[in-house]
C-alpha positions as CSV (number, residue, x, y, z in Angstrom):
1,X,0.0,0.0,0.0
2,X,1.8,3.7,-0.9
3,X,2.3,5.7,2.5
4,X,-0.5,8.6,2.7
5,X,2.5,10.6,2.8
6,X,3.8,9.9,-1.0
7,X,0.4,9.9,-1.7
8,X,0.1,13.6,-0.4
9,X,3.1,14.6,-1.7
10,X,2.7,13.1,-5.2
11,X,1.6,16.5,-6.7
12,X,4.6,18.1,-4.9
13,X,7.0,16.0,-6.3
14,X,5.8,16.9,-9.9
15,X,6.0,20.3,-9.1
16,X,9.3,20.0,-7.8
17,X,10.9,17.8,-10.1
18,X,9.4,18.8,-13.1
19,X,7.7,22.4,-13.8
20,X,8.1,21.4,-17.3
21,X,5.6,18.8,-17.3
22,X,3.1,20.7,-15.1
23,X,3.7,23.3,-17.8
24,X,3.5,21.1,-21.0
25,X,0.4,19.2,-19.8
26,X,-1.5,22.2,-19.6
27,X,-0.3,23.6,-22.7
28,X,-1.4,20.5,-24.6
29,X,-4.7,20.6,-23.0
30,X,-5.5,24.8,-24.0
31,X,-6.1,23.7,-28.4
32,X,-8.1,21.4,-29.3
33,X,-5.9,19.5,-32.8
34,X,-8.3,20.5,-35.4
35,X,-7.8,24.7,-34.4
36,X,-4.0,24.7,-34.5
37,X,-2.8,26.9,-36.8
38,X,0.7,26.5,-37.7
39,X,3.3,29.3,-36.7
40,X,5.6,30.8,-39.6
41,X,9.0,31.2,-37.8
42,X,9.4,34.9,-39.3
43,X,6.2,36.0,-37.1
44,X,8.1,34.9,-34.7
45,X,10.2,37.5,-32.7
46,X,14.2,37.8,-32.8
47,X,13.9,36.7,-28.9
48,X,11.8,34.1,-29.5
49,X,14.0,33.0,-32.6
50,X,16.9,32.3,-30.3
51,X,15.8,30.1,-28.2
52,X,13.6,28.4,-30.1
53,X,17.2,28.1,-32.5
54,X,17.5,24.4,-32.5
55,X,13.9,23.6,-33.8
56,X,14.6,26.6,-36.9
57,X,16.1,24.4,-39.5
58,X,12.8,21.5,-39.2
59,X,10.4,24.0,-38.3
60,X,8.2,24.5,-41.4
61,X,7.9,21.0,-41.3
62,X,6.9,20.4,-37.2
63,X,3.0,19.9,-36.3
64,X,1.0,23.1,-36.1
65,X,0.2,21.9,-32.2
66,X,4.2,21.1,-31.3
67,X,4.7,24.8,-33.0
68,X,2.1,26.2,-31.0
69,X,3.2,24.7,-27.6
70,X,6.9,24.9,-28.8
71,X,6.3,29.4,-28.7
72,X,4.0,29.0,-25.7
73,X,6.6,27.6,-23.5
74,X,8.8,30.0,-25.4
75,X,7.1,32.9,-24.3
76,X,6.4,31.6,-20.6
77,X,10.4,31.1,-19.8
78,X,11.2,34.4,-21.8
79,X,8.8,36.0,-18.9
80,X,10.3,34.5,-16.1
81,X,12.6,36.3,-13.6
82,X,16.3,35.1,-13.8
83,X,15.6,33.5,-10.1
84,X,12.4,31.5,-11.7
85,X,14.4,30.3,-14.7
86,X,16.9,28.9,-12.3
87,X,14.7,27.4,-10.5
88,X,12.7,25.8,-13.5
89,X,16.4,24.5,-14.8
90,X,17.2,22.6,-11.3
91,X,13.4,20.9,-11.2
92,X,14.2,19.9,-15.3
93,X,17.5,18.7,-14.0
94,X,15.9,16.4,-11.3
95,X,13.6,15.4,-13.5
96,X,16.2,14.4,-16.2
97,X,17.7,12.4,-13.4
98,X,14.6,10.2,-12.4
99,X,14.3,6.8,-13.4
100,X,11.8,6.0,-16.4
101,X,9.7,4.6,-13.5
102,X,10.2,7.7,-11.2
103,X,8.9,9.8,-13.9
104,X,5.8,7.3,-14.8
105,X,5.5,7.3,-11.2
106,X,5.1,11.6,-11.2
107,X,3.2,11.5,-13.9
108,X,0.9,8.7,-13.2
109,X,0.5,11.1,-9.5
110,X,0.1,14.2,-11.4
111,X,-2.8,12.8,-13.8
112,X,-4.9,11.2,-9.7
113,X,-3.8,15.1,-8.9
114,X,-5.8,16.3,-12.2
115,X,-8.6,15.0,-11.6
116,X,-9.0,15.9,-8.0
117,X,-11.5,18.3,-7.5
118,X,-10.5,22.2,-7.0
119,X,-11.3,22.3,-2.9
120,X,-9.4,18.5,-2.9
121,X,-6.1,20.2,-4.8
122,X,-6.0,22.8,-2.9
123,X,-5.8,20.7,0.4
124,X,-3.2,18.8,-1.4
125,X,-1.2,22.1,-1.9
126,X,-2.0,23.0,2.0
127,X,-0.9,19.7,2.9
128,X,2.4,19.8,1.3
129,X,3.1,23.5,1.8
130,X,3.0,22.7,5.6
131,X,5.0,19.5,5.0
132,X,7.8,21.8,3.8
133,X,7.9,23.7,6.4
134,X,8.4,21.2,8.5
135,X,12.6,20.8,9.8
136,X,14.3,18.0,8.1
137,X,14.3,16.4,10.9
138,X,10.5,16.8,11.6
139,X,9.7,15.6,8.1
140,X,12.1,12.5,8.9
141,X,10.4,11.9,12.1
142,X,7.2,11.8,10.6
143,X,7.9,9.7,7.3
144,X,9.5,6.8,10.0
145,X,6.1,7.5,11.9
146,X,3.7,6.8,8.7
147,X,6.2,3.6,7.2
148,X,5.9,2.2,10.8
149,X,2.1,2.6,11.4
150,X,0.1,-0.6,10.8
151,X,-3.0,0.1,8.1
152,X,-5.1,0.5,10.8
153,X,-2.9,2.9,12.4
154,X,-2.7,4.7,9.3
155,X,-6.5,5.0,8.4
156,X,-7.3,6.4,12.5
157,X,-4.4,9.0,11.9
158,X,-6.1,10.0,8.5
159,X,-9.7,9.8,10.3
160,X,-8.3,11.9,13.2
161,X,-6.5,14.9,10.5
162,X,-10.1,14.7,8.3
163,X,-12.2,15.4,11.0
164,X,-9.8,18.3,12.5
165,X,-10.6,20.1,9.3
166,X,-12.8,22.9,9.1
């Protein structure tokens, strides 16, 4: 049975490890295939040229929707801070360091995470917000508190936090 806490934390760790994907899967979701219209590269501006450099040589030839979330992800990291891009580069570097079943792991997580409702996210995000806050050693504590706990234990702990809420 995955620990509560992993469970919990699931969303976190996609955020944490991979900004990118949070990022791309919404992209993908915004057009629906049959309203993509492709992107000429000149429309594009000298900015956005340069970093999109790599793709200029196959461009013309890419599918309208990889152009379109190609320039949207474009535009979002062009109008980040230097301290957000950063940031975005370590969570793509963790996330280039998972395992393939780490990452199907994330993204099987952030998919449950989708489809939570908009109150259920948010306590998610509460949860996990808290969770950092926590010392490591707190957070250490804890995790050896959950792995240890018997199912039982477990589902009177979670009974106990639910009916704390407001």
């Amino acid at each position: 049975m995955p620990s509560l806490l992993s469970r919990r934390a699931a969303p976190a760790a996609v955020f944490a490890v991979g900004l990118h994907c949070a990022l791309a899967g919404r992209a993908r979701a915004d057009v629906p295939a049959e309203a993509a219209a492709p992107v000429e590269w000149s429309s594009l501006s000298a900015e956005e040229q340069q970093a999109l450099g790599r793709y200029g040589d196959r461009w013309s030839t890419m599918p309208a929707e990889q152009q379109q979330r190609l320039v949207r992800g474009t535009r979002r990291w062009l109008a980040m801070s230097p301290e957000q891009r950063e940031r975005a580069q370590a969570r793509f570097q963790r996330w280039k360091n998972l395992s393939p079943e780490q990452k199907e792991r994330a993204r099987t997580r952030w998919k449950r995470y989708r489809e939570l409702s908009p109150e259920q996210q948010a306590r998610v995000r509460e949860g996990y917000h808290r969770f950092k806050k926590l010392t490591p050693e707190q957070r250490r504590r804890l995790r050896e508190r959950w792995q240890s706990a018997t199912p039982e234990e477990r589902q009177r702990w979670l009974e106990r936090r639910r009916a704390r809420r407001p």
